[in-house]
N, C-alpha and C positions, 0 to 999 in steps of 0.2 A: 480471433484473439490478437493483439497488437503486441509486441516485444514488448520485453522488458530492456528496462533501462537500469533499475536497481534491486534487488532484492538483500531483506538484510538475513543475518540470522537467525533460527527459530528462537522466542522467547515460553519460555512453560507459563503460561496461562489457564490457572484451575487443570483440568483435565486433558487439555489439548496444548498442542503450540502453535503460536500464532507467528506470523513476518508480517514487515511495510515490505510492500511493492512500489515500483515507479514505473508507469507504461506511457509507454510514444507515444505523445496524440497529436502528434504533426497534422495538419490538416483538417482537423477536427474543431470547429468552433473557438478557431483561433488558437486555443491550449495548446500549449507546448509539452506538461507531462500532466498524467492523471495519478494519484495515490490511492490505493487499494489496503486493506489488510485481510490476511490470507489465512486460512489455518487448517489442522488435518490433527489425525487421530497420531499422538508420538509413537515412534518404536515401542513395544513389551519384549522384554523376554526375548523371544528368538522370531517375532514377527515383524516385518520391516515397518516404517511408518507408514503412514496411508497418501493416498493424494491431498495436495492444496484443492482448497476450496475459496472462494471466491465468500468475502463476509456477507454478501446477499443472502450466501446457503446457511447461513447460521440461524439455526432453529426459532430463536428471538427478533430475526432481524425486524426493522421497523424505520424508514426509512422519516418517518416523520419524528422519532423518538428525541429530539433536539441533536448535541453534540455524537452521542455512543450510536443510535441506530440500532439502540437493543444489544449492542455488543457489550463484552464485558469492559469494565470502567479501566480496568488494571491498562486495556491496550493503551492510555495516556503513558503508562511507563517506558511502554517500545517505541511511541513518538518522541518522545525527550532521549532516548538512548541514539535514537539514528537523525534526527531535528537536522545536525550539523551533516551530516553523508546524501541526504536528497535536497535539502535548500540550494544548489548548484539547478539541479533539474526542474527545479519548480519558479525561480524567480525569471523575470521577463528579460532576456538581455537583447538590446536592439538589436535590427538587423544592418546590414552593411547598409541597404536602401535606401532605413531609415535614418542614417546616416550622413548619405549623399544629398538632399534637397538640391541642391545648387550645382 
């Protein structure tokens, strides 16, 4: 599993709560970070919340599904809450390198 770089807040999503994630992908097919969204069963009552899950593990997932991937449509809402907190991590910024030519 590669670090995280960002995690946001959990949002309540239906029955569960979901996060963006942002993970290093130094190294990895050029990519600098990868975006994920994560989710788990919330706190009840006196039971703690459950582990993050990886949206792959989402009962629906469907990777060909267009935009959602079978995910619930609502996770657009947690994009647009954190849009401005991981665009730092995702846009290209040159390297010194590519900088120097000359």
């Amino acid at each position: 599993m590669r670090p995280y770089l960002y995690q946001s807040a959990p949002m309540p999503i239906g029955k569960k709560e979901w996060r963006l994630v942002v993970y290093d992908a130094r190294g990895y097919l050029g990519a600098k970070a990868f975006t994920d969204y994560e989710w788990r069963e919330p706190a009840w009552n006196t039971l703690p919340p459950g582990d993050w899950h990886s949206m792959k593990a989402w009962p629906s997932y469907n990777s060909n599904d267009g935009m959602y991937s079978g995910c619930p449509r609502t996770l657009r809402k947690l994009w647009d809450r954190e849009e401005a907190y991981i665009r730092p991590y995702l846009e290209n910024v040159p390297t010194e390198s590519a900088l120097t030519l000359f």
